[in-house]
PyMOL Python script that loads the backbone (N, CA, C, O; Angstrom):
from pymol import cmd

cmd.read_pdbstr("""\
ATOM      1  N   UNK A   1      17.384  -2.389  13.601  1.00  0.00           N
ATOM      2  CA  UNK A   1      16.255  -2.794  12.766  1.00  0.00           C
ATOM      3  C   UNK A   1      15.655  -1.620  11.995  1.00  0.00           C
ATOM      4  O   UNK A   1      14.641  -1.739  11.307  1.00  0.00           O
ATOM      5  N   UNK A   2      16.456  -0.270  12.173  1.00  0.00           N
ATOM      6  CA  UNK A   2      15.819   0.959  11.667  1.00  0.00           C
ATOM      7  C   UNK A   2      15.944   0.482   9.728  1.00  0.00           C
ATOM      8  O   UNK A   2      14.977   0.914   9.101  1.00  0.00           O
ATOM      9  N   UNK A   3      16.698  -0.087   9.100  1.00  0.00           N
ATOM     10  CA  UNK A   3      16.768  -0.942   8.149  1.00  0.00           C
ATOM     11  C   UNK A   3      15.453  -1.483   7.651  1.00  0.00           C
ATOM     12  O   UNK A   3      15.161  -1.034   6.543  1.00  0.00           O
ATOM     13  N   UNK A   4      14.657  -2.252   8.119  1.00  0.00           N
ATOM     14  CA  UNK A   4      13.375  -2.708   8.380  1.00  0.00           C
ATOM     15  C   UNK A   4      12.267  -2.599   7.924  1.00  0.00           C
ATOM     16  O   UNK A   4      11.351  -3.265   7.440  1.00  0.00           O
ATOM     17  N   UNK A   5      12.853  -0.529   8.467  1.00  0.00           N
ATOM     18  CA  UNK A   5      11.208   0.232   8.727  1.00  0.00           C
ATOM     19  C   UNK A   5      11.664   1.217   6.955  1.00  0.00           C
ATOM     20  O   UNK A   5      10.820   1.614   6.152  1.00  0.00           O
ATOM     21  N   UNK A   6      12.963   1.342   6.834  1.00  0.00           N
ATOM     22  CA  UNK A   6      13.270   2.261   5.663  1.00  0.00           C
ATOM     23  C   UNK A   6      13.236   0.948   4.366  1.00  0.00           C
ATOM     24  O   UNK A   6      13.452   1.152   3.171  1.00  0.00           O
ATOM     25  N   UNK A   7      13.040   0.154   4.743  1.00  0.00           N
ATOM     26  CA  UNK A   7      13.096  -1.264   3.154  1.00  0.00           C
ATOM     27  C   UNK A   7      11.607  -1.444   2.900  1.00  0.00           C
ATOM     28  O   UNK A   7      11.181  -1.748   1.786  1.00  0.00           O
ATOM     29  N   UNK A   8      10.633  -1.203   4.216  1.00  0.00           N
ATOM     30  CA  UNK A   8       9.106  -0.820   4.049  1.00  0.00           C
ATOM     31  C   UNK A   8       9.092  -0.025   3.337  1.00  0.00           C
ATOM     32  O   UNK A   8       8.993  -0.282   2.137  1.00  0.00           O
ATOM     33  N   UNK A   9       9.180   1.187   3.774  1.00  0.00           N
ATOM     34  CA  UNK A   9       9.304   2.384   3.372  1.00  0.00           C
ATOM     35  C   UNK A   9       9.316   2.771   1.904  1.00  0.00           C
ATOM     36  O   UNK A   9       8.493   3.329   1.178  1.00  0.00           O
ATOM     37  N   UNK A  10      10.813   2.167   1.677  1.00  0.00           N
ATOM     38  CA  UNK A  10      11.090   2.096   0.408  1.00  0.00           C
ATOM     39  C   UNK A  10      10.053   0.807  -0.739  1.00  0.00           C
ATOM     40  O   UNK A  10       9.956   0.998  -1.951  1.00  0.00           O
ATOM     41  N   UNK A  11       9.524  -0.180  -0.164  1.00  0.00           N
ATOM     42  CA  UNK A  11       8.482  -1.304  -0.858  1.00  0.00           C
ATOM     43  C   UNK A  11       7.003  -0.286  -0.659  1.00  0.00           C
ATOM     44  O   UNK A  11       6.124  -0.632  -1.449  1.00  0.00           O
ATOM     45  N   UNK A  12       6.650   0.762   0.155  1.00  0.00           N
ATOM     46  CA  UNK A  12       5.303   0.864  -0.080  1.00  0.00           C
ATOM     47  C   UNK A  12       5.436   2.312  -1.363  1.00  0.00           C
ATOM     48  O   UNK A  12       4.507   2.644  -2.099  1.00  0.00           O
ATOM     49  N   UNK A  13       6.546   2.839  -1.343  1.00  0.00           N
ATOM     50  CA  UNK A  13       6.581   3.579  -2.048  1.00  0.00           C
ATOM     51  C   UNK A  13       6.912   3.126  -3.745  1.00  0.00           C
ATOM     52  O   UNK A  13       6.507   3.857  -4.649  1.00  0.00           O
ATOM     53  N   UNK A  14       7.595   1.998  -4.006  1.00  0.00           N
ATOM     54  CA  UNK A  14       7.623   1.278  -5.136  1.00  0.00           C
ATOM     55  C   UNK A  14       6.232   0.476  -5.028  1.00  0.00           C
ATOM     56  O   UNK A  14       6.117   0.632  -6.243  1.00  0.00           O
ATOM     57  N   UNK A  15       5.394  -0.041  -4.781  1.00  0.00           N
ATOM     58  CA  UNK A  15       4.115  -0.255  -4.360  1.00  0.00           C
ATOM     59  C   UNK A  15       2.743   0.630  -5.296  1.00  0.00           C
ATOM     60  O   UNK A  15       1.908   0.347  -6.156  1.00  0.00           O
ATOM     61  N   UNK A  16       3.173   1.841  -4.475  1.00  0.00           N
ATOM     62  CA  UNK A  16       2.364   2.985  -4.853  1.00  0.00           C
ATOM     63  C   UNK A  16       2.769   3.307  -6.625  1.00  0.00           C
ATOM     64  O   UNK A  16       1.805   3.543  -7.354  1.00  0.00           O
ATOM     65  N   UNK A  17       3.777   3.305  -7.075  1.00  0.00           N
ATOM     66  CA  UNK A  17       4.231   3.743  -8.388  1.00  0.00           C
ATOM     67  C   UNK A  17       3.852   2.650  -9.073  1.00  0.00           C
ATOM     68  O   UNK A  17       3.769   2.698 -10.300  1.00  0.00           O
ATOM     69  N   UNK A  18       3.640   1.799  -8.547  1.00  0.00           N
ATOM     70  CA  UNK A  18       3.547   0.205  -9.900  1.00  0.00           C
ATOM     71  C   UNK A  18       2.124   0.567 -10.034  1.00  0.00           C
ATOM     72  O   UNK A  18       1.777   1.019 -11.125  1.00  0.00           O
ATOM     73  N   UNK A  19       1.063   0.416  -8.909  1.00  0.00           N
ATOM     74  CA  UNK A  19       0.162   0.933  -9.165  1.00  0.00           C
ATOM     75  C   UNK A  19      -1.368   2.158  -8.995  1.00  0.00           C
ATOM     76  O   UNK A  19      -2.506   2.228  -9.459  1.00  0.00           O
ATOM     77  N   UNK A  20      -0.830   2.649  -8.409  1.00  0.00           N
ATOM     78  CA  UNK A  20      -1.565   4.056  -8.930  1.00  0.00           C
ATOM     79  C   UNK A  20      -0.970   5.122  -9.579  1.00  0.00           C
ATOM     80  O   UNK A  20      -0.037   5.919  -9.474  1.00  0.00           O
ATOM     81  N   UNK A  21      -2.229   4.693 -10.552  1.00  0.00           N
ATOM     82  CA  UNK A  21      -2.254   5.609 -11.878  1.00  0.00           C
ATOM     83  C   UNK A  21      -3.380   6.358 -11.755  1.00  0.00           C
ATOM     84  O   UNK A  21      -4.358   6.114 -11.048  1.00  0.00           O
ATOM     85  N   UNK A  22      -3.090   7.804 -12.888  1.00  0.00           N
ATOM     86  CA  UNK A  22      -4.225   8.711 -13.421  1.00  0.00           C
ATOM     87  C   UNK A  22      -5.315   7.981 -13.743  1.00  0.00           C
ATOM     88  O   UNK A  22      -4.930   7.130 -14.545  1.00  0.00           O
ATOM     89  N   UNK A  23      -6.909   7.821 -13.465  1.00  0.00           N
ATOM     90  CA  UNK A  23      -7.867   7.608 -14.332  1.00  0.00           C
ATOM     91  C   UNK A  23      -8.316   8.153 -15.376  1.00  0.00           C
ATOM     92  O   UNK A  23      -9.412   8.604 -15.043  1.00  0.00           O
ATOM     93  N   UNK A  24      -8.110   8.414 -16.570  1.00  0.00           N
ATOM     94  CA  UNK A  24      -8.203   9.103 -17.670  1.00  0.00           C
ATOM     95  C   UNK A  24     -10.035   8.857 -18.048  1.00  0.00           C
ATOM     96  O   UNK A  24     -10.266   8.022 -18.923  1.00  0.00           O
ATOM     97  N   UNK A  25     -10.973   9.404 -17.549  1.00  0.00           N
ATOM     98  CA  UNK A  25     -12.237   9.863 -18.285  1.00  0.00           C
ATOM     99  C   UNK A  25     -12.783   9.507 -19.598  1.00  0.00           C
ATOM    100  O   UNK A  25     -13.908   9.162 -19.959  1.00  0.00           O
ATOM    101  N   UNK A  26     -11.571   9.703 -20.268  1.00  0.00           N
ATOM    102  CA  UNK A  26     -12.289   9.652 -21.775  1.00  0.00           C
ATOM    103  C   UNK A  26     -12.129   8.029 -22.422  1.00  0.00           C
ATOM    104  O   UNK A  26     -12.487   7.562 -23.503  1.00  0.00           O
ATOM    105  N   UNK A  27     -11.462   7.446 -21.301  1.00  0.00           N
ATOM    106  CA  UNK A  27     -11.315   6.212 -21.613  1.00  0.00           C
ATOM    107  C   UNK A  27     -11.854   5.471 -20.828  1.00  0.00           C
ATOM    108  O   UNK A  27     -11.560   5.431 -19.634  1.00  0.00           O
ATOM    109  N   UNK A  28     -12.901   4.631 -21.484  1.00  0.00           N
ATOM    110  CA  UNK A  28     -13.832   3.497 -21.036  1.00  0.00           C
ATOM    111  C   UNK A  28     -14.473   3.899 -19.388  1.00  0.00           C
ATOM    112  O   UNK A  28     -15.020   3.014 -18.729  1.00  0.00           O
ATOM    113  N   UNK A  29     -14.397   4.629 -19.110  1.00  0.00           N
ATOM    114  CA  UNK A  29     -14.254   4.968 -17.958  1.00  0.00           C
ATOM    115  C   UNK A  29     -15.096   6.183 -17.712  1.00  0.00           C
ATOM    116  O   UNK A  29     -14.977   7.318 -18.175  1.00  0.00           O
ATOM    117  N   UNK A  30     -16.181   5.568 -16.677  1.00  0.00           N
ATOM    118  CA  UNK A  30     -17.192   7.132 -16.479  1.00  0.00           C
ATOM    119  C   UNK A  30     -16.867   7.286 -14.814  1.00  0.00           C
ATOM    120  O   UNK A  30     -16.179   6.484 -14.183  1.00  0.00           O
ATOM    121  N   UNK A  31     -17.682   8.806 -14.103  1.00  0.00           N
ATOM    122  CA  UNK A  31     -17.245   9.322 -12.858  1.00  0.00           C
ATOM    123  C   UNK A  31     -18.110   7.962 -12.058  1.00  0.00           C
ATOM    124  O   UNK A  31     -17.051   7.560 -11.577  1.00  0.00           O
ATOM    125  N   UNK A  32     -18.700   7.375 -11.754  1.00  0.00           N
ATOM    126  CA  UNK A  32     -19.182   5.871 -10.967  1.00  0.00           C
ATOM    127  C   UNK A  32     -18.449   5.352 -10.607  1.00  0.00           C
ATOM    128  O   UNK A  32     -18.315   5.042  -9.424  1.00  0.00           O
ATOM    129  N   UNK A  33     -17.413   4.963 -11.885  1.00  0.00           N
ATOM    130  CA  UNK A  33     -16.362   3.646 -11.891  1.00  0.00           C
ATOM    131  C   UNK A  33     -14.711   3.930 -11.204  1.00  0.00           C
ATOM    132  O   UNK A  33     -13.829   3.072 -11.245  1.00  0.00           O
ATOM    133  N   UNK A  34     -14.509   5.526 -10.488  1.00  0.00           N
ATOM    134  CA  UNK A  34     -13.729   5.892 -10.795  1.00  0.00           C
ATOM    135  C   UNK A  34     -13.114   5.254  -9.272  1.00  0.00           C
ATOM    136  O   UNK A  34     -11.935   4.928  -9.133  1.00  0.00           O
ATOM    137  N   UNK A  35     -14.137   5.153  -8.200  1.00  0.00           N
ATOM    138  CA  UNK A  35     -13.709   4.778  -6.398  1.00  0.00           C
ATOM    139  C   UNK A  35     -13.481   3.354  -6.956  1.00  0.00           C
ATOM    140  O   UNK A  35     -12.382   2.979  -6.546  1.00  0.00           O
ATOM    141  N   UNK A  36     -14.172   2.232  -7.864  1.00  0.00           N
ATOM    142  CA  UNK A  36     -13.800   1.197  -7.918  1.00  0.00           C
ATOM    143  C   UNK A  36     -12.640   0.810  -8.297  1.00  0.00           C
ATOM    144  O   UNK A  36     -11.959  -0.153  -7.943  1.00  0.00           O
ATOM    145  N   UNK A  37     -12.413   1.839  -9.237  1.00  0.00           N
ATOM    146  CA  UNK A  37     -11.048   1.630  -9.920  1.00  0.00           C
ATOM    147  C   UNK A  37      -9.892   1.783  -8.956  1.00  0.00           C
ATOM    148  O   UNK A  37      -9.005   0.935  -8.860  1.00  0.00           O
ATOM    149  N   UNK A  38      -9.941   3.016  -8.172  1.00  0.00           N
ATOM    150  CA  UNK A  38      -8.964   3.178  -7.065  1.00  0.00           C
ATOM    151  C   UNK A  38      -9.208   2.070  -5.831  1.00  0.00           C
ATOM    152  O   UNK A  38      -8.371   1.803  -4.969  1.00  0.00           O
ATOM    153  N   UNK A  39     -10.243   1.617  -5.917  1.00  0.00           N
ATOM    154  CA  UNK A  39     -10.223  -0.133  -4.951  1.00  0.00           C
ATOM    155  C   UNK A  39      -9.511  -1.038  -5.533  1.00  0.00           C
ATOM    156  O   UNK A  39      -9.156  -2.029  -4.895  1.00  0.00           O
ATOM    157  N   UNK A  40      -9.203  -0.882  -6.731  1.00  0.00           N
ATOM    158  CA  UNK A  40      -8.270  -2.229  -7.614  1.00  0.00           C
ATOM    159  C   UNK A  40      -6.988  -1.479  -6.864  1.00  0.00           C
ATOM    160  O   UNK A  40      -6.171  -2.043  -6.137  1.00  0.00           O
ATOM    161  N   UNK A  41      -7.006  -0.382  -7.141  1.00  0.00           N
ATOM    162  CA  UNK A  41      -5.346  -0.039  -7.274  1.00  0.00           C
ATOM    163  C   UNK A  41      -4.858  -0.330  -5.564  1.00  0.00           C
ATOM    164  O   UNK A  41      -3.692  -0.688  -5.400  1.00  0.00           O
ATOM    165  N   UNK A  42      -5.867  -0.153  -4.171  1.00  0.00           N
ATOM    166  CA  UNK A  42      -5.213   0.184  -3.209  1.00  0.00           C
ATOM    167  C   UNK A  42      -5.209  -1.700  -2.884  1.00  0.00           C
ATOM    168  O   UNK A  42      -4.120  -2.256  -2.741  1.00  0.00           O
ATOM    169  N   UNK A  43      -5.984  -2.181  -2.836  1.00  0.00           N
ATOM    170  CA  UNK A  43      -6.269  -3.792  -3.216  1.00  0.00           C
ATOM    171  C   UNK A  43      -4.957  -4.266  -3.941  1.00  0.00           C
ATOM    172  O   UNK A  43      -4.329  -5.109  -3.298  1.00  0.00           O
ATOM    173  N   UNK A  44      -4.629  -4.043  -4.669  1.00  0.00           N
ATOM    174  CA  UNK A  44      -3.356  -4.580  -5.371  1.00  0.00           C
ATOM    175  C   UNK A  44      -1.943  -4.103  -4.248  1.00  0.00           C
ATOM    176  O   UNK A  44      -1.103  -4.866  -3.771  1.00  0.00           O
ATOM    177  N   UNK A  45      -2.045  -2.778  -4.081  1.00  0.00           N
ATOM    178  CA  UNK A  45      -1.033  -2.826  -3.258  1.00  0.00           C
ATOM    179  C   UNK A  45      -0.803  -3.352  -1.621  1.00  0.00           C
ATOM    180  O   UNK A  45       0.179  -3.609  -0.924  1.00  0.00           O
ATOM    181  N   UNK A  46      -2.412  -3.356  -1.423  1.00  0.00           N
ATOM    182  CA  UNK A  46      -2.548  -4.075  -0.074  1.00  0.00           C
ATOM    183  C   UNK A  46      -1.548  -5.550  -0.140  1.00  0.00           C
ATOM    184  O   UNK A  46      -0.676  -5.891   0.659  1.00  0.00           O
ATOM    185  N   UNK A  47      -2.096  -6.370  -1.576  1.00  0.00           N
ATOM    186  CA  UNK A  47      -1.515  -7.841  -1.346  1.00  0.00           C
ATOM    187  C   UNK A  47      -0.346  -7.692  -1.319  1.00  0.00           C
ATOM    188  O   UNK A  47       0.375  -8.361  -0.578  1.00  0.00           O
ATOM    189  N   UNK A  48       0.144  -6.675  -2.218  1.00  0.00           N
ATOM    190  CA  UNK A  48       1.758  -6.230  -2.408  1.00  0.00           C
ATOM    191  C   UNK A  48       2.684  -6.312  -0.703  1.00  0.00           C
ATOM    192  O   UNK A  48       3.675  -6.902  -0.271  1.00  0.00           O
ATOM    193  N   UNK A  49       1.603  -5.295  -0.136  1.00  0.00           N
ATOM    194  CA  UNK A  49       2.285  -5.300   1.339  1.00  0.00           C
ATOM    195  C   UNK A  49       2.337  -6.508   1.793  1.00  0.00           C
ATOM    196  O   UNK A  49       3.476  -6.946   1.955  1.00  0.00           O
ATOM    197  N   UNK A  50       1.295  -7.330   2.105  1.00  0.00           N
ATOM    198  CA  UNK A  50       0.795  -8.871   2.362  1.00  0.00           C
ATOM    199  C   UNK A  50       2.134  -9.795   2.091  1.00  0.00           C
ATOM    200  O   UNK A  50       2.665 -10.361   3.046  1.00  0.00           O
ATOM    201  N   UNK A  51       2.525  -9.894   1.101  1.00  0.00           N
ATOM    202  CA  UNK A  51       3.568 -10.372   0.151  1.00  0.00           C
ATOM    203  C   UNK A  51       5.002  -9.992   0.863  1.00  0.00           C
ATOM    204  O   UNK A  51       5.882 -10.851   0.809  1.00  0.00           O
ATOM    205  N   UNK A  52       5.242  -8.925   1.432  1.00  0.00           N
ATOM    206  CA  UNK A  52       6.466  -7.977   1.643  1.00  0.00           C
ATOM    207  C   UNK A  52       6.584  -8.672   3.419  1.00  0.00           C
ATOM    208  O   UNK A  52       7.585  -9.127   3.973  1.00  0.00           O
ATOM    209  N   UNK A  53       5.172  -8.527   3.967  1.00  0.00           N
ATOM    210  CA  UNK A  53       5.556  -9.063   5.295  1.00  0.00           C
ATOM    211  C   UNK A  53       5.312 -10.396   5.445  1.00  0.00           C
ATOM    212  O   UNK A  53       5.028 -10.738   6.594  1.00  0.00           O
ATOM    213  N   UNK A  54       5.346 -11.393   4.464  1.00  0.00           N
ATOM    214  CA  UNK A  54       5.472 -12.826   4.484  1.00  0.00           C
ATOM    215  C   UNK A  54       6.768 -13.081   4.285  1.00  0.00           C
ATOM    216  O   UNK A  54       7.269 -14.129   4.691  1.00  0.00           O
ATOM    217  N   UNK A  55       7.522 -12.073   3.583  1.00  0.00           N
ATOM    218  CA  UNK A  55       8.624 -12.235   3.590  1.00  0.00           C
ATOM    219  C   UNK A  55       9.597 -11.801   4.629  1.00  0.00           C
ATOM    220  O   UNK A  55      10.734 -12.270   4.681  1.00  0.00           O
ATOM    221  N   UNK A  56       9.227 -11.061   5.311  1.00  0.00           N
ATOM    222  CA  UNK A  56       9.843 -10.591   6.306  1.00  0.00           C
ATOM    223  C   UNK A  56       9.612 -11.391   8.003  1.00  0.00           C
ATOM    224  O   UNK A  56      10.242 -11.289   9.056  1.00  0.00           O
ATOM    225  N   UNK A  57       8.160 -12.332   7.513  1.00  0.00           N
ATOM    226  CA  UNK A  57       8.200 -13.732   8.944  1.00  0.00           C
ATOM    227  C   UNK A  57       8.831 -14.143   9.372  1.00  0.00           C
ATOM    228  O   UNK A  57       8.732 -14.561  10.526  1.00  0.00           O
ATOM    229  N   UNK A  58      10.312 -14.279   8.279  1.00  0.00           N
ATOM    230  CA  UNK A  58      11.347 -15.311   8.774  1.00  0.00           C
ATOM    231  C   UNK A  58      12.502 -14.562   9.277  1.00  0.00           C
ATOM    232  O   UNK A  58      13.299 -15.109  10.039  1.00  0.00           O
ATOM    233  N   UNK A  59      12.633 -13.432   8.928  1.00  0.00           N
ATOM    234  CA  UNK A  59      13.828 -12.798  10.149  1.00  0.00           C
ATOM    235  C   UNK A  59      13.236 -12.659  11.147  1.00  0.00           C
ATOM    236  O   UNK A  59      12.025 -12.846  11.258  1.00  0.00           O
ATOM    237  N   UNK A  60      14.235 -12.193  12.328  1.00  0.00           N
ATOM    238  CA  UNK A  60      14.250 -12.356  13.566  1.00  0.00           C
ATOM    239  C   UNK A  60      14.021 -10.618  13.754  1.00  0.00           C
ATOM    240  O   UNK A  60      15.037  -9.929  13.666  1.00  0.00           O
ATOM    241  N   UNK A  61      12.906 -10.041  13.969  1.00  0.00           N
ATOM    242  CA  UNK A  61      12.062  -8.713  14.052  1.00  0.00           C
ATOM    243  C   UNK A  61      12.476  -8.371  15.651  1.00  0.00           C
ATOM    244  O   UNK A  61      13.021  -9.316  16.223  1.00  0.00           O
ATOM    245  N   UNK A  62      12.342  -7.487  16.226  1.00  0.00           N
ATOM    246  CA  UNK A  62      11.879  -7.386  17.492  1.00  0.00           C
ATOM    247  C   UNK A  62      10.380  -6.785  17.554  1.00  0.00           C
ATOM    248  O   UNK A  62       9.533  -6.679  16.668  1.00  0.00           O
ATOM    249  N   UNK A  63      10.359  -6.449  18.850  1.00  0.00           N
ATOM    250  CA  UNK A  63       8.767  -5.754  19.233  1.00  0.00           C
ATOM    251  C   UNK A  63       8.700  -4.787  18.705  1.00  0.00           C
ATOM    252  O   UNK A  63       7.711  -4.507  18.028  1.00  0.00           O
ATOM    253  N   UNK A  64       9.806  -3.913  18.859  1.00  0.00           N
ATOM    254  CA  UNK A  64      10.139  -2.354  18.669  1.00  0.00           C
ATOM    255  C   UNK A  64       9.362  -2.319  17.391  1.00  0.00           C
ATOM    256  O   UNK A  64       8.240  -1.853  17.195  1.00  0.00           O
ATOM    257  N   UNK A  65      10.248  -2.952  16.496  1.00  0.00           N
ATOM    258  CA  UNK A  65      10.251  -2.876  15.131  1.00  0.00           C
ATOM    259  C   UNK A  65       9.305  -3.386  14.287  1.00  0.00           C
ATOM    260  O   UNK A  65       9.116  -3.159  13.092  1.00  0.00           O
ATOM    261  N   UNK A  66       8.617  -4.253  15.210  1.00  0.00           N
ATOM    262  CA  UNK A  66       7.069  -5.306  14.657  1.00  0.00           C
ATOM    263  C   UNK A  66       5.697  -3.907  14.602  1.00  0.00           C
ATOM    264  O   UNK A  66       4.859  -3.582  13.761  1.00  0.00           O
ATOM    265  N   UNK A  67       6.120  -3.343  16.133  1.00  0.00           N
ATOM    266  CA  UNK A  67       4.990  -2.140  15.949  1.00  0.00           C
ATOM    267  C   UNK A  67       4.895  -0.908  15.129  1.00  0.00           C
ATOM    268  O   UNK A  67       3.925  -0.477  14.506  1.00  0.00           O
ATOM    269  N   UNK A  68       6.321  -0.332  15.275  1.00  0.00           N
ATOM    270  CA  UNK A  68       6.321   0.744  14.372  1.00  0.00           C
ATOM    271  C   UNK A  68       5.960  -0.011  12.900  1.00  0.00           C
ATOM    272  O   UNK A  68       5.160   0.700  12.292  1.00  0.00           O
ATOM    273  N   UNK A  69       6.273  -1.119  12.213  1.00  0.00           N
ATOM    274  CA  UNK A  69       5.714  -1.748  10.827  1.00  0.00           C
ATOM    275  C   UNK A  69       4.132  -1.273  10.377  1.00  0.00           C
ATOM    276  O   UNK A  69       3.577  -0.533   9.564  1.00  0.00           O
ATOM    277  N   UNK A  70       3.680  -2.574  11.887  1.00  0.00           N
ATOM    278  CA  UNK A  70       2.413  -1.896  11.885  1.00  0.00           C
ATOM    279  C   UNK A  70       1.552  -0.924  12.244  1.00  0.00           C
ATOM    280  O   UNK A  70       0.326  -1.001  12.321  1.00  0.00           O
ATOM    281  N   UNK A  71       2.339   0.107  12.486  1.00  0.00           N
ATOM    282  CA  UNK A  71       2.013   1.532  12.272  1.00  0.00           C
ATOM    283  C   UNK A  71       1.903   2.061  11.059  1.00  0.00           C
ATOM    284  O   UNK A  71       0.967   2.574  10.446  1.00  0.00           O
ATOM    285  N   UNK A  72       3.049   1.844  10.809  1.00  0.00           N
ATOM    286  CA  UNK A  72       3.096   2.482   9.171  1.00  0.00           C
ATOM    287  C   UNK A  72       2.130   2.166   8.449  1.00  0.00           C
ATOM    288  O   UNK A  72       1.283   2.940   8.001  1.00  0.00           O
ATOM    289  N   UNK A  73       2.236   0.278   8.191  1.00  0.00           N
ATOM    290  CA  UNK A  73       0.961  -0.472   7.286  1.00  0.00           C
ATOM    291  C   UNK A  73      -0.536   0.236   7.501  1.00  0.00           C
ATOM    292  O   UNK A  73      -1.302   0.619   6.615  1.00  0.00           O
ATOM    293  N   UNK A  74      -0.714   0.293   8.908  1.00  0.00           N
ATOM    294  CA  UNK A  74      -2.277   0.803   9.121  1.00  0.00           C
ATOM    295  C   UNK A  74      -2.174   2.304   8.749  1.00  0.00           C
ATOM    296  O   UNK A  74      -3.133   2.879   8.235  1.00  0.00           O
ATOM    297  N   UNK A  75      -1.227   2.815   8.961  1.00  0.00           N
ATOM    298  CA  UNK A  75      -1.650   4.270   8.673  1.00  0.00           C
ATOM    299  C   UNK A  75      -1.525   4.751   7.191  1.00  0.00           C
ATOM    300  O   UNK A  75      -2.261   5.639   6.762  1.00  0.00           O
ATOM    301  N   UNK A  76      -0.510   4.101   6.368  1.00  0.00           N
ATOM    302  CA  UNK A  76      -0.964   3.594   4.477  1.00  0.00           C
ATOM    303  C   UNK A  76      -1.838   3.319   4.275  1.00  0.00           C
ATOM    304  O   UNK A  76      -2.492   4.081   3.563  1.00  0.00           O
ATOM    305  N   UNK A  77      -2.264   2.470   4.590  1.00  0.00           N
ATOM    306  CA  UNK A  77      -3.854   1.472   4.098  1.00  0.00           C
ATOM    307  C   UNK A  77      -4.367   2.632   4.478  1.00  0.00           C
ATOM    308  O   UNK A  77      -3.910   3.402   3.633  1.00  0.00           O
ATOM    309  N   UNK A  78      -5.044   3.279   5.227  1.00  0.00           N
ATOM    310  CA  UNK A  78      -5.966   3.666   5.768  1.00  0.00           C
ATOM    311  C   UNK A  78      -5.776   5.347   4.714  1.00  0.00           C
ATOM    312  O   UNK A  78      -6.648   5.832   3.993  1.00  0.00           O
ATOM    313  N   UNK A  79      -4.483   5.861   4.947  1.00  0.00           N
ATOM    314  CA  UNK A  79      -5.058   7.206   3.657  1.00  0.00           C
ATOM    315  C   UNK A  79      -4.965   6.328   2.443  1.00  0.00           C
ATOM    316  O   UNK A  79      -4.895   7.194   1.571  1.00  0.00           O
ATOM    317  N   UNK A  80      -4.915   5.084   1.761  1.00  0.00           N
ATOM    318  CA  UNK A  80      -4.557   4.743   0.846  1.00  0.00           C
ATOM    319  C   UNK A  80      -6.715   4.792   0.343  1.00  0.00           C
ATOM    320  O   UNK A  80      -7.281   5.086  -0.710  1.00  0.00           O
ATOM    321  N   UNK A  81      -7.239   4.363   1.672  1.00  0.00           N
ATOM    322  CA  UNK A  81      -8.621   3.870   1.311  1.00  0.00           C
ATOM    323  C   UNK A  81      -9.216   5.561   1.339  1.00  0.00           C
ATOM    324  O   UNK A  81      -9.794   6.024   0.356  1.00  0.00           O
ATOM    325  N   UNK A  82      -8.993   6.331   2.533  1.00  0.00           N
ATOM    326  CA  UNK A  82      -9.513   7.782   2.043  1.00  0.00           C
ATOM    327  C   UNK A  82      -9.516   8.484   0.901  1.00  0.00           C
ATOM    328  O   UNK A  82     -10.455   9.083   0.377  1.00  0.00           O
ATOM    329  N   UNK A  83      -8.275   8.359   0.511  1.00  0.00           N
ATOM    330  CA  UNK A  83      -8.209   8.487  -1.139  1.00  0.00           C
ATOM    331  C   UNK A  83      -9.307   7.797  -2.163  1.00  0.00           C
ATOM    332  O   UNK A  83      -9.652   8.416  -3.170  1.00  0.00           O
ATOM    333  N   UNK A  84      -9.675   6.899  -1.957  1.00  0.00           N
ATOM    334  CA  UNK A  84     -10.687   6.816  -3.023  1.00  0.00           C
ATOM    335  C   UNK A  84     -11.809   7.809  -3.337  1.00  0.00           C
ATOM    336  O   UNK A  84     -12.117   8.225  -4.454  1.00  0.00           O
ATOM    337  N   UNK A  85     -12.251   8.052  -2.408  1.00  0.00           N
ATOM    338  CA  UNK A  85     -13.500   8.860  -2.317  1.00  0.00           C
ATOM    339  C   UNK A  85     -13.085  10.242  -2.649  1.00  0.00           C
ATOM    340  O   UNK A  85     -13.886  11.169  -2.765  1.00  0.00           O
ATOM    341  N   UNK A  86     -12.186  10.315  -2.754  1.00  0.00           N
ATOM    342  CA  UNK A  86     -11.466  11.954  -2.751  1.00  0.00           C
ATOM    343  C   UNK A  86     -10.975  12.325  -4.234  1.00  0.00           C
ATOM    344  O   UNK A  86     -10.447  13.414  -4.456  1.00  0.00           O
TER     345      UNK A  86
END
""", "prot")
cmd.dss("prot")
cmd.show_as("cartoon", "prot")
cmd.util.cbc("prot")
cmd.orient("prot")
């Protein structure tokens, strides 16, 4: 199932490139708006993940491989949300 954890892997990292982007300043865009904006972007990829493990309900997972997932997921999300503020 090491397959599994590297097709995650590989979806949170295509994930991350679709959407987070530079906030460019000079466009429409002042320093306030800038944590909201990075809430769209980690928000979008959250559902992205959401999406990735609905699809993955219907194979046959083990334990092993169910936890290390959600390892990964929580430990993405979680610098994905530190990053805003930063």
């Amino acid at each position: 199932m090491n397959d599994k954890i590297e097709q995650l892997k590989t979806e949170i990292n295509r994930l991350k490139e679709l959407h987070l982007k530079p906030i460019n300043l000079n466009n429409d865009f002042n320093y306030l708006s800038i944590p909201l904006e990075k809430t769209k972007q980690v928000q979008k990829i959250t559902e992205g993940l959401s999406e990735y493990l609905d699809s993955l309900s219907n194979d046959n997972i083990d334990k092993e491989t169910q936890t290390e997932i959600e390892k990964i997921i929580d430990s993405e999300i979680s610098n994905l949300m530190n990053s805003i503020y930063s």
